[in-house]
Each structure stands twice: as structure tokens, then as C-alpha cells.
C-alpha positions as CSV (number, residue, x, y, z in Angstrom):
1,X,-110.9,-199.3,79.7
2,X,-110.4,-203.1,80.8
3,X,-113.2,-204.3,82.7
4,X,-113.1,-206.9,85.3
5,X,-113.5,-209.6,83.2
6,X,-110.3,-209.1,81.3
7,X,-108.6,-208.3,84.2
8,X,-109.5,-211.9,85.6
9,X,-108.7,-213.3,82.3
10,X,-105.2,-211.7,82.5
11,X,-104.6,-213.2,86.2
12,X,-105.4,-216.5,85.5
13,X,-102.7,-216.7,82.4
14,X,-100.0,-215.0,84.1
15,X,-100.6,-215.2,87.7
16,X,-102.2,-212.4,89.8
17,X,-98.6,-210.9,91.0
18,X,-98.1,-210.4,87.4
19,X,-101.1,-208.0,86.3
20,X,-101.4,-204.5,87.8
21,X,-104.4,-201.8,87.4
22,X,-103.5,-199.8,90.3
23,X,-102.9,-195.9,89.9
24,X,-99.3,-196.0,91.1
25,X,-98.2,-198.8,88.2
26,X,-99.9,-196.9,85.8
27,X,-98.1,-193.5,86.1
28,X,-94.8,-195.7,86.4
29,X,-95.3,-196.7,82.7
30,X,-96.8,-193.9,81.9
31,X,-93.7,-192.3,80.2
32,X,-90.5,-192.7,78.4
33,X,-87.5,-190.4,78.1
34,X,-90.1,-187.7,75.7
35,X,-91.3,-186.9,79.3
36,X,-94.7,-187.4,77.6
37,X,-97.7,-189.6,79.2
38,X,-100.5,-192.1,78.4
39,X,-101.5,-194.4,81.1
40,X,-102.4,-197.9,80.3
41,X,-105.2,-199.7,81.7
42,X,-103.4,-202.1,82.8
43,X,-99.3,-203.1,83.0
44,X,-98.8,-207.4,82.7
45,X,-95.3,-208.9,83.2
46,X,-95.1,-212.0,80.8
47,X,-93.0,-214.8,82.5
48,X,-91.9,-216.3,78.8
49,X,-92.8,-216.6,75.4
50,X,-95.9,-218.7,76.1
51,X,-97.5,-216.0,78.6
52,X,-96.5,-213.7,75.3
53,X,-98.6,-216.0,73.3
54,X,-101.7,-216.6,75.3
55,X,-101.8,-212.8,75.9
56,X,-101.4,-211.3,72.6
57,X,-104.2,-214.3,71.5
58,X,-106.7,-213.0,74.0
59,X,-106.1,-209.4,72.8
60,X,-106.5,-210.3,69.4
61,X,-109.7,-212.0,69.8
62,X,-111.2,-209.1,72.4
63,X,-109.1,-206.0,70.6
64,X,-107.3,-205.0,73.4
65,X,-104.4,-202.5,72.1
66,X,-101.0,-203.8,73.7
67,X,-98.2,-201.0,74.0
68,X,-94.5,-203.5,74.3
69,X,-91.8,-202.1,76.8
70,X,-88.1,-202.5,77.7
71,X,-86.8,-200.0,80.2
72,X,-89.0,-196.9,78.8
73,X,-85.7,-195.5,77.7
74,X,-86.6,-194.0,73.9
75,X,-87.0,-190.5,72.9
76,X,-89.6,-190.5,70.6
77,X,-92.5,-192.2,72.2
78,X,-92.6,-196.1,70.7
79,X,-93.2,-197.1,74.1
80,X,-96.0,-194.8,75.5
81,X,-98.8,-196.4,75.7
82,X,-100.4,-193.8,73.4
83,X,-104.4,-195.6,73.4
84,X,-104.6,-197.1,76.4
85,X,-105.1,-201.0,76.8
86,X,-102.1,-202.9,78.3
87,X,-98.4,-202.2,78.7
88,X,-96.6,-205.5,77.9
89,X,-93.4,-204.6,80.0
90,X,-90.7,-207.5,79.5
91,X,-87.9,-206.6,82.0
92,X,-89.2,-208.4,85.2
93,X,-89.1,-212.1,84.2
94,X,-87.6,-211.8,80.4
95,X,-84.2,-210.7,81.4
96,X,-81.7,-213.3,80.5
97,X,-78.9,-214.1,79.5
98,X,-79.5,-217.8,78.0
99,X,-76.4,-218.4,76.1
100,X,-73.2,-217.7,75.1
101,X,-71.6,-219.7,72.6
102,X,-68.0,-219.2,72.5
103,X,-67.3,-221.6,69.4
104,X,-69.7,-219.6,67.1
105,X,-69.4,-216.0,69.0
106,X,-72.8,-215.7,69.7
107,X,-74.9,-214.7,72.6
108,X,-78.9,-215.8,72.9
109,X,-81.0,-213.3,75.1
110,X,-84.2,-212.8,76.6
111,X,-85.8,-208.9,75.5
112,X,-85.7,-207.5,78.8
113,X,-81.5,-208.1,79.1
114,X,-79.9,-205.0,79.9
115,X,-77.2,-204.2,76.9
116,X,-74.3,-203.2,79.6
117,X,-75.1,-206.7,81.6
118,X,-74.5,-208.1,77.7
119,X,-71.6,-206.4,77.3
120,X,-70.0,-207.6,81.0
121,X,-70.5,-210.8,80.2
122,X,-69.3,-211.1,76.8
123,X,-66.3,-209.6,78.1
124,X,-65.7,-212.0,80.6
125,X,-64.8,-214.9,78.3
126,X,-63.0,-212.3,75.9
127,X,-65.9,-211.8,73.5
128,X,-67.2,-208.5,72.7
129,X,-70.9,-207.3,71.9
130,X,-70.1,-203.7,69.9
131,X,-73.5,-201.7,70.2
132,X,-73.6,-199.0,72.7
133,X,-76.3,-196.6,72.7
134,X,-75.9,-193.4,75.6
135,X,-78.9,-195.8,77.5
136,X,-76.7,-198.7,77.8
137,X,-76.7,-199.0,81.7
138,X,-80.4,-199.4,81.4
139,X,-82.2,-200.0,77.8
140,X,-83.1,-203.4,77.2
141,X,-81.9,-205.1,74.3
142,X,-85.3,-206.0,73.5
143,X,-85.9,-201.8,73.0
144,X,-82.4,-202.0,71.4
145,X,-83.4,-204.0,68.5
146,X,-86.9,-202.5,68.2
147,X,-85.4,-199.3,67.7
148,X,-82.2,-200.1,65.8
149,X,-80.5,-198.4,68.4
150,X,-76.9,-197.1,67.7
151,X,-74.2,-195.4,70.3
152,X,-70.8,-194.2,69.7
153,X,-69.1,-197.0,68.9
154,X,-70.9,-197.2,65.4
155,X,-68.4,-195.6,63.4
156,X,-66.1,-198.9,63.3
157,X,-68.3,-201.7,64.6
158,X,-71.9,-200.5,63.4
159,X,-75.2,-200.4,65.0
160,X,-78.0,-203.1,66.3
161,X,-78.9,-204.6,63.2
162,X,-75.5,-205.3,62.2
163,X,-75.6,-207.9,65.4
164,X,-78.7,-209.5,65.2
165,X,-78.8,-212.8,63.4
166,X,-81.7,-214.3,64.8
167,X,-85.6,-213.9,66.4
168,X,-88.2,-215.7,68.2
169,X,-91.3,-213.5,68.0
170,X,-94.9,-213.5,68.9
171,X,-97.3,-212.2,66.3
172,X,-100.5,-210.5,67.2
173,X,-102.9,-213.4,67.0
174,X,-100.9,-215.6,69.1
175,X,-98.3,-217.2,66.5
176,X,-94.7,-217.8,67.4
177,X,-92.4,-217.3,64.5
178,X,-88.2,-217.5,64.2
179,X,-87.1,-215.3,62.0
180,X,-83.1,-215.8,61.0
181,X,-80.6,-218.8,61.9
182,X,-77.2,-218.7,63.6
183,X,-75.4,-219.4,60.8
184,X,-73.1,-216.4,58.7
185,X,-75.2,-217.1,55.8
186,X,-79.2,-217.4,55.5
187,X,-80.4,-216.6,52.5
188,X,-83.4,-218.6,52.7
189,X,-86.9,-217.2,52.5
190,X,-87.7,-213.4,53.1
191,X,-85.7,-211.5,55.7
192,X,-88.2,-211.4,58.8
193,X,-85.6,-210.9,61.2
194,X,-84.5,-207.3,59.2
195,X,-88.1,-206.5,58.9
196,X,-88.9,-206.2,63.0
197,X,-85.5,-204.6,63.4
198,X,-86.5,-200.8,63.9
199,X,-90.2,-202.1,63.7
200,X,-90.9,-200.3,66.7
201,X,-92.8,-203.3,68.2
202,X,-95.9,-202.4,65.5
203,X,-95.2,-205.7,64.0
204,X,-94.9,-208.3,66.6
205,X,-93.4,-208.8,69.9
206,X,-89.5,-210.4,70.5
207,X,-89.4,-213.0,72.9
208,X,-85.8,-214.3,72.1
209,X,-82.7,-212.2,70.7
210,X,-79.5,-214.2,68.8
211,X,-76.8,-211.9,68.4
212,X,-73.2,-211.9,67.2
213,X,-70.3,-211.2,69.0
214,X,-66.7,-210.9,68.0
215,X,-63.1,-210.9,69.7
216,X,-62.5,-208.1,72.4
217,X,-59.8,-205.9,70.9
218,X,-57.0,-205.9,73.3
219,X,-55.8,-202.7,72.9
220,X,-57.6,-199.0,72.9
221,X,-56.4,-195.3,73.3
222,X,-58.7,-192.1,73.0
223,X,-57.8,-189.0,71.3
224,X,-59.3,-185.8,71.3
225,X,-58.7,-183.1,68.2
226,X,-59.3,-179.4,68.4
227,X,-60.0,-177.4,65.3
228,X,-60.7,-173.2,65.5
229,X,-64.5,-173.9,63.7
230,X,-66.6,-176.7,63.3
231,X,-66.4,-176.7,60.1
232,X,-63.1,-177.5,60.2
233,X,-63.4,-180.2,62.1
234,X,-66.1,-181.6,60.0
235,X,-63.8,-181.4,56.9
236,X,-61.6,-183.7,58.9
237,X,-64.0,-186.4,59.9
238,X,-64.9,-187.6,55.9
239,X,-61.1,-186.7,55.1
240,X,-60.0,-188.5,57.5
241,X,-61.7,-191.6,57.0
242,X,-61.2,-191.5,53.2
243,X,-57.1,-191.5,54.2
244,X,-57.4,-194.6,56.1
245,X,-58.6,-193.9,59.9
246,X,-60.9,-196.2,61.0
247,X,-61.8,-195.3,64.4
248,X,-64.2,-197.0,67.0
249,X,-65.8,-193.2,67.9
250,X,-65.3,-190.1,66.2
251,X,-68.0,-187.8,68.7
252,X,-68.4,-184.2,67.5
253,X,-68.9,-180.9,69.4
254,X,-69.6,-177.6,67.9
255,X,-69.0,-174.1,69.1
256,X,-71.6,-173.8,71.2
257,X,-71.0,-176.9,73.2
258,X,-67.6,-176.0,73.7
259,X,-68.6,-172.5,74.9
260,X,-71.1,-174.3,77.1
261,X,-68.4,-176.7,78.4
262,X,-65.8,-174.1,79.3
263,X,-68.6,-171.9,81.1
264,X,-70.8,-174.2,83.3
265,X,-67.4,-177.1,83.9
266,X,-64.7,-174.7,83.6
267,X,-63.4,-177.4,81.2
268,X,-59.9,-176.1,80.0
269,X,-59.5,-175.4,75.7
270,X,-57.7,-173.2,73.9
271,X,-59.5,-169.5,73.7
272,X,-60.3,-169.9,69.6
273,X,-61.5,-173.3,69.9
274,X,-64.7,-173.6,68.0
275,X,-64.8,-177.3,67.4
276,X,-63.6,-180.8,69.1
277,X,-63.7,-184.6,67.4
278,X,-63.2,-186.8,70.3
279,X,-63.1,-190.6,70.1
280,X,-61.0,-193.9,70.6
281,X,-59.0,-196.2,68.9
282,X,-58.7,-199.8,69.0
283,X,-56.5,-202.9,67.5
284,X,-54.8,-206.3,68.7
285,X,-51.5,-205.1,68.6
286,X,-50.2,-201.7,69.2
287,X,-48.7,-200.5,65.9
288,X,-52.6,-201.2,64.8
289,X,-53.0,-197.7,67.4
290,X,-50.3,-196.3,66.8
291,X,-51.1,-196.5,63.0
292,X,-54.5,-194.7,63.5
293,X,-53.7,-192.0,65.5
294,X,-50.7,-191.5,63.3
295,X,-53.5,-191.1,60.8
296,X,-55.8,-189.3,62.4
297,X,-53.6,-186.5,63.6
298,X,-51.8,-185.9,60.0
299,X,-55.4,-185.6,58.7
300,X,-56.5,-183.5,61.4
301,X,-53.5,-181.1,61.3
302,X,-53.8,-181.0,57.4
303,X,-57.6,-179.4,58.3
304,X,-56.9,-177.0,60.6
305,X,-56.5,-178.4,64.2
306,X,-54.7,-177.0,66.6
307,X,-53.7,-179.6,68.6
308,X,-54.0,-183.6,68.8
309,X,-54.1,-184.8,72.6
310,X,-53.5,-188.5,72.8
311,X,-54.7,-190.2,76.3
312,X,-51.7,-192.3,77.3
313,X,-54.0,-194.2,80.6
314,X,-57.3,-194.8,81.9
315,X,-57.4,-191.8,84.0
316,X,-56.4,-189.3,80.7
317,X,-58.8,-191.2,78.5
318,X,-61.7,-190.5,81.6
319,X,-60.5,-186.8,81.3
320,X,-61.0,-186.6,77.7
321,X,-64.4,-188.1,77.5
322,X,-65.6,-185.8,80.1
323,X,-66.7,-183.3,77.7
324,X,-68.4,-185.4,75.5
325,X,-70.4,-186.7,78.4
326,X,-71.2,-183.7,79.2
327,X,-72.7,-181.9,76.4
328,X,-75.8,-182.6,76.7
329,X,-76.5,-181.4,79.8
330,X,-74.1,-178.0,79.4
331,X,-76.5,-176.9,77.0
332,X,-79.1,-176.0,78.7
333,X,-77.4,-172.3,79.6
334,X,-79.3,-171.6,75.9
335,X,-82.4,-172.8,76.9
336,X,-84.9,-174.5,79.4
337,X,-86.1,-177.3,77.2
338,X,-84.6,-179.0,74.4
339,X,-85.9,-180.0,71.2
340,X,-83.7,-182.7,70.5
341,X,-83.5,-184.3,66.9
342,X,-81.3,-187.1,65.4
343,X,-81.2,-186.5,62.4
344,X,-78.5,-188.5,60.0
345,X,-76.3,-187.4,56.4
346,X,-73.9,-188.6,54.4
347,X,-70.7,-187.5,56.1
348,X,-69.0,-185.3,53.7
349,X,-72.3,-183.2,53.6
350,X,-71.6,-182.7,57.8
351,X,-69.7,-179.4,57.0
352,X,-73.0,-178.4,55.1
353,X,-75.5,-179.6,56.8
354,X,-74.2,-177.8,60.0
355,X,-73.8,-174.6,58.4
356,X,-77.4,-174.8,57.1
357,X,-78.8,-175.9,60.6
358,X,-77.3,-172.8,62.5
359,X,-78.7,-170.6,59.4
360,X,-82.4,-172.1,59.9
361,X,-82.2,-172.0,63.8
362,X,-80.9,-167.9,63.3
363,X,-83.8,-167.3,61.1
364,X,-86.5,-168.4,64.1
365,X,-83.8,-166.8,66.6
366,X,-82.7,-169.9,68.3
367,X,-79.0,-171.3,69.9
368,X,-79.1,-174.7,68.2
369,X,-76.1,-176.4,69.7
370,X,-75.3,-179.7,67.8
371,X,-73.0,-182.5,68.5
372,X,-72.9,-186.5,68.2
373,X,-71.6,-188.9,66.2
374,X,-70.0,-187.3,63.2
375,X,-67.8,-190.8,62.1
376,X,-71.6,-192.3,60.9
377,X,-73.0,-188.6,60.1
378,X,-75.5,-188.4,63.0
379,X,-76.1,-185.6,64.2
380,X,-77.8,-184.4,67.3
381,X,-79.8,-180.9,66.7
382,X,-81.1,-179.3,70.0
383,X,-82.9,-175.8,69.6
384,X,-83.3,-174.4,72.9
385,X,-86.4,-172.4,73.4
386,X,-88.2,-171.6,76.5
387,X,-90.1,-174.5,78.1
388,X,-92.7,-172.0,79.5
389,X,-93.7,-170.0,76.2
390,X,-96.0,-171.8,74.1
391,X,-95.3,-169.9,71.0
392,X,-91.6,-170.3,71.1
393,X,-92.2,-174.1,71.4
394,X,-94.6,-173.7,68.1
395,X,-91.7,-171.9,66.8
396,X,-89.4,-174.4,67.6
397,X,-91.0,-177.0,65.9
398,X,-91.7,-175.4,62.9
399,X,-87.7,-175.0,63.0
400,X,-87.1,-178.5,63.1
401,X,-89.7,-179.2,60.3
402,X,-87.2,-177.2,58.3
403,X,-84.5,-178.9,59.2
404,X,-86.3,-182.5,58.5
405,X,-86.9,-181.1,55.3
406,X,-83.0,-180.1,54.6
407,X,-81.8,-183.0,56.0
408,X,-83.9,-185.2,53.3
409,X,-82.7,-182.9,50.7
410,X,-79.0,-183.8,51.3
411,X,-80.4,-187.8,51.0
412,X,-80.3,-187.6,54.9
413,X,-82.8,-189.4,57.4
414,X,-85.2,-188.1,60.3
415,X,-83.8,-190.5,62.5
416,X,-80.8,-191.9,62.9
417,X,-81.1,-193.9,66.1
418,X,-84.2,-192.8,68.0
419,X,-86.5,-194.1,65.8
420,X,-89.7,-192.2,65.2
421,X,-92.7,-192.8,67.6
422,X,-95.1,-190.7,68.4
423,X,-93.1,-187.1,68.1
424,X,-91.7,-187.7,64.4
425,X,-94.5,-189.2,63.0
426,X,-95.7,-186.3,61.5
427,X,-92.9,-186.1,59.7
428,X,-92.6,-189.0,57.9
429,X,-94.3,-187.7,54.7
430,X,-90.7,-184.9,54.9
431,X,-88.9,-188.9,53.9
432,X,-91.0,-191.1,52.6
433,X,-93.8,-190.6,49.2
434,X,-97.3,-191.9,49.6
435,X,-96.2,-195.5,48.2
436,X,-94.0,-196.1,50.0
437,X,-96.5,-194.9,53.7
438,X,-98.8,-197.5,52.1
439,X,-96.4,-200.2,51.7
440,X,-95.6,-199.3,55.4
441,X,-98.9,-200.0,55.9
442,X,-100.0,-203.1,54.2
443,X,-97.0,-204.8,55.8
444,X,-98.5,-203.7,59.1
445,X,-102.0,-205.2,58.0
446,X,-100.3,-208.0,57.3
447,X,-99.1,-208.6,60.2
448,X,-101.2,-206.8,62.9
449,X,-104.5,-206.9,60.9
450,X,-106.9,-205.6,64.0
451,X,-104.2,-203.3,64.8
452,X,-104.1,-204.0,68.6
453,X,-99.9,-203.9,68.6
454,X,-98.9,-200.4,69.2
455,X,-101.4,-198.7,66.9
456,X,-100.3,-194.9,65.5
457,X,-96.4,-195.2,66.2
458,X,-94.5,-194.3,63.0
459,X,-97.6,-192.7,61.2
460,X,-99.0,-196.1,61.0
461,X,-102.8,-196.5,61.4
């Protein structure tokens, strides 16, 4: 517990308005998206980097655990504040937009930026900032970076870490470092700046976010494919971008989603349809469409589909992306709760991979409905057991161990944008040998030597 004395300490760096111990600000950032909670002792909203500084100093010195947050938005748990102490939360006063520099295509951000308000105003002055995770209306791209987050548009224009080319960061003791340059090329000194990507904010805390943007393309059409098995249609997604396709999204639903889809939306799809690939295109000019969809229907035809729906306006393209929107929620006719994994393969092991899941999830007797991002191979695993039953939720996670454990087999990953947290630490010993945990660790030493920054996320200490 904080006693008074930090409390005062707190209120006299930050200002009083900015330090809360009341019971109602603690259950607010109690939680994430895991539904899980830890209440802080106290929540502080830094007003800049400085306020970052003197606080993280102060905890250092008196070993006062600090938890960072963005919006609370994760699945796994890196923001919960898991051993009490203070909740850092950035979105009040660190939210934004410094900068956007047309003549280099780069955008300069504060932490607590919302990634849609990012993407508006890149937009506006015909830029484009790629990234998209589902949370986009309301992750911060502070929690974006922390987590490597990903979204649907990865397939053609990559994930977080593919944008960022620059950091200002606070380490634990107090120290502001910058980690990158905005320039193309920096190959100067070790790369800091990859090193607190997907660092889970273990390591230190951002304060200041240089990203690259590129041109808006001018030009996009969606396309939906409909294959009899998801197999099928998993075939096509590595086939297809081995023949040339190179798609912005290419979202994946299995059986079970479409049987969801057609039951609880009264969605309309061909009675055999056992698998969709839906997704867009994009280009500069329109033969660069045409050309993909030309490719993508040959290849999908080739591999079974049974038809190739092309949307030809906004309101088709709306109508089309309704049932990947929805598949999340649809699921739950198999289940009350969830167990929801993101697990990542090589995509010509998808067709495998799949097969295997449903096998593992029949031997516990679960529905494990799967869909996601099949153009970057990541897959999202949900086995539906009943909330309410304790062992079925002991069986269910003994399920996914198995699957963790596949998934590594076929040079996979337990995460492929959710990061790992609290809920798959356990795991990491499934991925990782016991050199390569300690290395984890000494670089966390290194850094966070008292351990006061988000101790025992990612099976760190």
C-alpha cells in the first residue's frame, strides 16, 4: 500500500487533480479486455515526459511498482496492475498529435494518441498510417507499440514495428533516452527502439512515438471467396500469394463461424459453404485492382471456391465485411466464455495447423471456432467451454497448452499480436529454452534493476 507520504509526494510533482486513491478510480483501472482485476494503489496522470521522469525517479528510489497504461485495451493482461503500486495511465494529458511532416512522411505522437485519430489525420493531407488492430477506435498507440499490435491490414502493409522509427523513453531510474532517428537508415549503435517494441512496458516507459507514414492508396475494392471446407480455402491463401496477389486483408472464417453467422445474423451463403477468405484490395490506378482480383479469383477457383463476390461500392464492401465483424461475437452459440488464443504459423502450414486444432479441441470435447488473419498466418483459436463449470475451464486450458505446444512444433508463435501478459506467461517455456528466458531476463535487469516497471508480465521476474 502507498502511505500518505507518497501520496503527498505524488501531488506535489504532478498536481493534486492528477493523483487518485479513491475506490472508484481504482476499479476503473482495475481491468483490461482479460476481464481480469488488480487494483492499484494509486492511478497518476503524467502531464509530459518530465512528470514521467520525476515519477519513475521517486519509484525507483522508494520501490514503488508502476503498472503503464493506454486505453486498457489488451487481452492478455500487460496492463493490469498485477502487484499493486501505481497505474501510470498516459491518455489524459499525453494524447497528441505533435507532428506531421509531409516532406519526410512521418507523424510524431504522444503515447496516449488514439490510432484511429492517427489515421484521420494522416488521411487528411493524403498520407496514410497502415496499422489497424480490431481496438483502433480506442487503443492508444502508446499500447500499440508496447504490444506490437497488428490488425487486418497486415498482410500487405505489416504491423507496428514496421512503422516505428523513433522513441523518446523514460527508464526506470528516471533517465530519458531516444532510441532511433527519422531518417530511412540508422544503423548506428544497438537497436533500442526494436528492443521496447513488444516490450510490454517491462523495460521503460514511451513518452514520444516517430512513426512512418506513406501515400494513401487511391483506389480499394473488397472481395469475398467462398470455398466448400476450410481447408480449401487455406490452400488458397499461400497459393494465392505465391501467384502474385498481394492483398491489403485476407480475413479467414472457418466452418463453424459460418454456421454461426448464418444462424444468429441470418447472413445469406451458399448451403455447402464451409469456409470464407474475405479482404480488400488496393492500388493507385485501377488496373493495379483489377490485376489482384483477377489474381485472386483464378487462384481461388483453381482451389475449390465456389464463387468470388467482388464489392463494386461502399455499401457492397459494408455488406461484405459484415461477417467478418461479426465473428467474434456469433460464436458464442458454442459456448458462454471464450478462451481466445492468437496464436501465429507459417502460412502454408494454415491448412495443417487447422486440421490439428479441431482434432485437439475434439479430443477435450470442445467447438473451437477459428478465424483471423490467414494472409500473415494468425490465427484466432476460441474453445468455447462453459463460463460456470470450473473443470471445463481447467479443461480448456489444458487444451490450449496443447495447442501452444503444436503451434511451436510447426515453427509457429504463442502470440501473434496480443502479446503475452499475465495469461500466457506460463507458457513461454512451450517457445522459448531456458537461455533464451534468462537473456529475457538479464535485459530486464539491465534495464529495470529493482524491478518496479511492470514486474511478472511475460514470465519475467
Amino acid at each position: 500500500m502507498l502511505d500518505a507520504k507518497h501520496i503527498k509526494a505524488l501531488e506535489n510533482m504532478v498536481g493534486k487533480e492528477n493523483v487518485y486513491s479513491d475506490k472508484a478510480h481504482l476499479i476503473a483501472y482495475s481491468y483490461d479486455a482479460t476481464r481480469t482485476r488488480y487494483e492499484p494503489d494509486a492511478v497518476v496522470f503524467p502531464r509530459n515526459e518530465e512528470d514521467v521522469s520525476h515519477i519513475l525517479a521517486y519509484c525507483n528510489e522508494h520501490k514503488i511498482v508502476i503498472t503503464p497504461r493506454g486505453a486498457g485495451s489488451g487481452f492478455t493482461g500487460g496492463a493490469l496492475p498485477t502487484n499493486g503500486g501505481i497505474t501510470l495511465a498516459m491518455e489524459k494529458h499525453m494524447n497528441k498529435i505533435l507532428e506531421i511532416d509531409m516532406e519526410n512522411m512521418v507523424a510524431v505522437v504522444q503515447p496516449g494518441v488514439v490510432n484511429m485519430d492517427l489515421q484521420k489525420a494522416a488521411e487528411e493531407v493524403g498520407l496514410f498510417y497502415p496499422p489497424d488492430p480490431a481496438s483502433e477506435s480506442y487503443s492508444t498507440l502508446g499500447g500499440n507499440v508496447s504490444e506490437n499490435a497488428g490488425g487486418m491490414r497486415a498482410a500487405k502493409y505489416g504491423i507496428t514495428k514496421d512503422y516505428v522509427m523513433a522513441l523518446r523513453a523514460v527508464r526506470p531510474n528516471g533517465d530519458i533516452i531516444r532510441a532511433g532517428k527519422r531518417t530511412i537508415k540508422d544503423v548506428a549503435g544497438y537497436n533500442i527502439a526494436g528492443i521496447l517494441i513488444a516490450s510490454e512496458g517491462t523495460l521503460a516507459v514511451i513518452t514520444e512515438i516517430t512513426l512512418k507514414l506513406i501515400p494513401k492508396p487511391k483506389y480499394t475494392k473488397a472481395y469475398m471467396g467462398i470455398f466448400p471446407s476450410v481447408e480449401d480455402a487455406m490452400n488458397a491463401v499461400f497459393k494465392s500469394l505465391a501467384a502474385g496477389a498481394n492483398p491489403v486483408a485476407m480475413e479467414f472464417m472457418d466452418d463453424l463461424v459460418v454456421h454461426a453467422l448464418k444462424e444468429k445474423l441470418g447472413i445469406e451463403l451458399p448451403e455447402n459453404a464451409g469456409g470464407l477468405l474475405i479482404g480488400d484490395v488496393d492500388g493507385n490506378v485501377p488496373e493495379e485492382v483489377e490485376f489482384q482480383l483477377a489474381t485472386l479469383e483464378k487462384s481461388f477457383k483453381e482451389n475449390g471456391a465456389q464463387d468470388f463476390v467482388v464489392a463494386h461500392n461502399a455499401k457492397e464492401r459494408d455488406e461484405l465485411w459484415v461477417a467478418r465483424r461479426n465473428a467474434s461475437p456469433v460464436i458464442t452459440i458454442y459456448g458462454s466464455k471464450k478462451l481466445n488464443e492468437d496464436i501465429s504459423v507459417p502460412r502454408s502450414m494454415l491448412p495443417v495447423a487447422l486440421k490439428r486444432i479441431y482434432e485437439i479441441g475434439h479430443k477435450y470435447g470442445f467447438k473451437v471456432p477459428c478465424f483471423g488473419h490467414a494472409g500473415d498466418g494468425n490465427i484466432h483459436v476460441n474453445v468455447m467451454v462453459d463460463g460456470s463449470d470450473p473443470k471445463q475451464l481447467e479443461e480448456g486450458h489444458h487444451c490450449i497448452e496443447e495447442i501452444f505446444e503444436l503451434v511451436v512444433e510447426m515453427g509457429g508463435t504463442l502470440s501473434g499480436e496480443h502479446g503475452i501478459g499475465t495469461a500466457k506467461a506460463p507458457f513461454m517455456s512451450i517457445a522459448f529454452n531456458e537461455e533464451e528466458i534468462q537473456l529475457f531476463k538479464d535485459l530486464k535487469h539491465a534495464f529495470d534493476p529493482n524491478n518496479i516497471l511492470n514486474p511478472g508480465k511475460m514470465a519475467l521476474p
